[in-house]
C-alpha positions as CSV (number, residue, x, y, z in Angstrom):
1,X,56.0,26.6,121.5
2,X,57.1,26.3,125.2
3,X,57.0,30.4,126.4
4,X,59.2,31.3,128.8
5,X,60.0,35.1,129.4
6,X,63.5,36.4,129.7
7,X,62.7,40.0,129.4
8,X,59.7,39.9,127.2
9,X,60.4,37.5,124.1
10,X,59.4,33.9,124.0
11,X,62.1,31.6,124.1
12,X,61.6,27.7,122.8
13,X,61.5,28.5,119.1
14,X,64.7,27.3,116.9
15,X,68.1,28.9,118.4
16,X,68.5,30.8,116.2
17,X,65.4,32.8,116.4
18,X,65.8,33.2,119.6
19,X,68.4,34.7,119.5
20,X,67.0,37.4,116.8
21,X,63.8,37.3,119.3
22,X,66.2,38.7,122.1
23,X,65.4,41.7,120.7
24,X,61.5,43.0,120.5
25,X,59.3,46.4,120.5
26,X,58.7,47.0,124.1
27,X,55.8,49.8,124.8
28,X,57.8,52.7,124.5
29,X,61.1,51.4,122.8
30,X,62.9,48.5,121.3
31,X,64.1,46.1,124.3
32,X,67.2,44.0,123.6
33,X,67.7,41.4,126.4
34,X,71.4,41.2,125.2
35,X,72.3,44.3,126.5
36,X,72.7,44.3,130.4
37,X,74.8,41.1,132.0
38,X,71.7,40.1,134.2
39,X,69.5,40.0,131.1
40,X,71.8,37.5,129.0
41,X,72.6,35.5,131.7
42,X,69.0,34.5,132.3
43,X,68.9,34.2,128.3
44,X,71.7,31.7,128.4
45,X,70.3,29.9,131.1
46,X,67.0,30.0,129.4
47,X,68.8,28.1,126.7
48,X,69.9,25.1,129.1
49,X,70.5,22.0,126.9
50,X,70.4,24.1,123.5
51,X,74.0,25.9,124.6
52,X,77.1,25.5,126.2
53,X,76.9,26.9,129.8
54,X,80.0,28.7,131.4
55,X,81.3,28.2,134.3
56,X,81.4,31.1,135.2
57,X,79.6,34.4,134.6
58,X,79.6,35.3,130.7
59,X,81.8,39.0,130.3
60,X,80.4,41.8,128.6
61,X,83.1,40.7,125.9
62,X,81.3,37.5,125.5
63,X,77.7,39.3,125.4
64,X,79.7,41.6,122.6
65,X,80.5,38.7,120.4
66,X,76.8,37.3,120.7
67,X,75.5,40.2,119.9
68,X,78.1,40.2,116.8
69,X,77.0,37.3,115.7
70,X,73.3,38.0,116.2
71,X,73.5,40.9,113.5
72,X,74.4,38.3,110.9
73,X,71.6,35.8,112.0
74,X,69.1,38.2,111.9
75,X,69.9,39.6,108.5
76,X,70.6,35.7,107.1
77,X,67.4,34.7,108.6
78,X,65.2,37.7,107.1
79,X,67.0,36.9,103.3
80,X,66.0,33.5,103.8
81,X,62.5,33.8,105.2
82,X,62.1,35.9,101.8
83,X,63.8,34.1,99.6
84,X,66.9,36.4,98.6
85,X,70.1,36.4,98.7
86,X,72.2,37.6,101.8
87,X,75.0,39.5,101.6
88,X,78.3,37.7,101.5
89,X,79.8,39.5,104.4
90,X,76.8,37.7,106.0
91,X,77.1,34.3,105.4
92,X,81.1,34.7,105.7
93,X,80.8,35.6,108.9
94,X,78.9,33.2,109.9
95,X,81.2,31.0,108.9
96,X,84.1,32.4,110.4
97,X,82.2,31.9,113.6
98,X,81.6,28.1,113.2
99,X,85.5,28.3,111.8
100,X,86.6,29.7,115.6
101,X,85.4,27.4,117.4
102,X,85.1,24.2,115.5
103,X,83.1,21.3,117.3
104,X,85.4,17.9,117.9
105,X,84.4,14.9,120.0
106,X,86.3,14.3,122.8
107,X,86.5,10.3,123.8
108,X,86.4,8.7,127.3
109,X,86.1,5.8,129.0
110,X,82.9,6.0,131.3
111,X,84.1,2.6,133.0
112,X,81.7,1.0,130.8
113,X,81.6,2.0,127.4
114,X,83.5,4.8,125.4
115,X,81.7,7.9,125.7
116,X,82.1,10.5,122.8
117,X,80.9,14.1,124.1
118,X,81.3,17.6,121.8
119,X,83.3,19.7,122.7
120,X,84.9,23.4,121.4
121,X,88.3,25.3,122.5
122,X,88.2,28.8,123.0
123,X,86.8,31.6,125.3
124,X,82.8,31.2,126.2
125,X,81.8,34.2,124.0
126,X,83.5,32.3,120.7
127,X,82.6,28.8,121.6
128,X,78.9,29.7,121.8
129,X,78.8,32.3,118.6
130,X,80.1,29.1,117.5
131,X,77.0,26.6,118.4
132,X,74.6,29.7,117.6
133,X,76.4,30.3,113.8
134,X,75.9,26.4,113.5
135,X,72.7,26.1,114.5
136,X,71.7,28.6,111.6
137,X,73.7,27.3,109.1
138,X,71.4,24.3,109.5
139,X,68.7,26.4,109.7
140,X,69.6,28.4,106.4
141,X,70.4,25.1,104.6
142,X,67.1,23.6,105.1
143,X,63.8,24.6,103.3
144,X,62.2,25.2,106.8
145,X,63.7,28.6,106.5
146,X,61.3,29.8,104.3
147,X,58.5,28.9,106.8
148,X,59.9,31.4,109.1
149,X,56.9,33.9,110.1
150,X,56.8,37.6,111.9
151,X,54.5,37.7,114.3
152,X,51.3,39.3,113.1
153,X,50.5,40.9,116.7
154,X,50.4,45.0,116.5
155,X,54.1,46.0,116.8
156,X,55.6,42.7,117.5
157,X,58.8,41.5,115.8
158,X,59.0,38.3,117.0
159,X,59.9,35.2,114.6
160,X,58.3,32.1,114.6
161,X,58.7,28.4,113.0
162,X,54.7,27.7,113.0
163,X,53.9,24.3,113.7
164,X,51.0,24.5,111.9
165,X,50.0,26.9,108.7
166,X,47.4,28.7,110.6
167,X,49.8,30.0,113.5
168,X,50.0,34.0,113.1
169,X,51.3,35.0,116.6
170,X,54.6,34.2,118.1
171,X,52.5,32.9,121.4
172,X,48.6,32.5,121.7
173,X,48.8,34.3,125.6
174,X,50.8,37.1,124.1
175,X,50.5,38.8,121.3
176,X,47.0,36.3,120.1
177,X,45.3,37.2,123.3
178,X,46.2,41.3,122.5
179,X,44.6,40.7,119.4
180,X,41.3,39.2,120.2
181,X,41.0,41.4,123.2
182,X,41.3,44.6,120.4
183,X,38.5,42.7,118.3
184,X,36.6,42.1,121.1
185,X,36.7,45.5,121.9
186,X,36.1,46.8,118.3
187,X,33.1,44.9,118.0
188,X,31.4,46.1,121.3
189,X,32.3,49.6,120.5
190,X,30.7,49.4,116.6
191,X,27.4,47.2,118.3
192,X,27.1,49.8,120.9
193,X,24.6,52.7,120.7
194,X,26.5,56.3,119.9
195,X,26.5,58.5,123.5
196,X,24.9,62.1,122.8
């Protein structure tokens, strides 16, 4: 996993946990990068190449409608990482958000050759609730979903697609370096004499 902090969650796992992952246990409270402007714009640029980009500042009406659509992720997601059924408000609305903005391929000529790019109608807000209902409709479908990990690291609620069976942290320099400093620490303090 590439880590790259927006607030404090990593971003470079699948979309769509990222987008559950904008929201994690800070050290007093729960941080949710989605809810000043500032915050998901450096989110959506943080997903350069993965999403649409505007051109022009997201509104606070398009930050609403991610966040709408976030709800249903993160409730699909956790159904699917156990193995249960989601609600079917759930999955309908996740449909309804693909439904909004439906991808099409728009043709051109390049001077060359004909060019076919993607493309979606609509405001910024519903084009990308769009990409981020697609992405985890493919995400859902797949048996990878049950693969989907919580971070093991004290507190954390970060999700995670581990690469390899053994991964228990949603980054090694995050939460896995918390957690060896703690054992470090536990074991110096039980190896230690007791102070009178």
């Amino acid at each position: 996993m590439t880590v790259g902090l927006v607030g404090i969650q990593p971003v470079g796992e699948l979309l769509p946990l990222d987008l559950v992952n904008t929201r994690a246990n800070g050290p007093d409270t729960e941080v949710d990068t989605l809810d000043a402007l500032p915050t998901f714009h450096a989110w959506l640029a943080a997903q350069d190449g993965r999403l649409s980009q505007p051109d022009e500042h997201p509104t606070e009406a398009d930050r609403d409608t991610v966040r709408a659509v976030r709800a249903h992720v993160e409730a699909a997601v956790e159904h699917a990482r156990q193995g249960t059924r989601p609600a079917e408000g759930v999955l309908r609305a996740l449909t309804e958000a693909q439904r909004a903005a439906p991808a099409y391929r728009e043709l051109d000529w390049d001077g060359e050759h004909v060019a076919a790019a993607i493309r979606r109608d609509g405001d910024y807000g519903t084009r990308i609730a769009a990409e981020l209902a697609e992405a985890t409709a493919v995400l859902l479908a797949s048996p990878a979903a049950r693969k989907i990990r919580r971070c093991e690291g004290p507190g954390c609620r970060m999700l995670f697609l581990p690469a390899h069976p053994k991964r228990r942290w949603c980054s090694p320099t995050l939460c896995g370096n918390r957690v060896r400093v703690a054992r470090h620490y536990q074991r110096q303090k039980a190896e230690s004499p007791e102070s009178p």
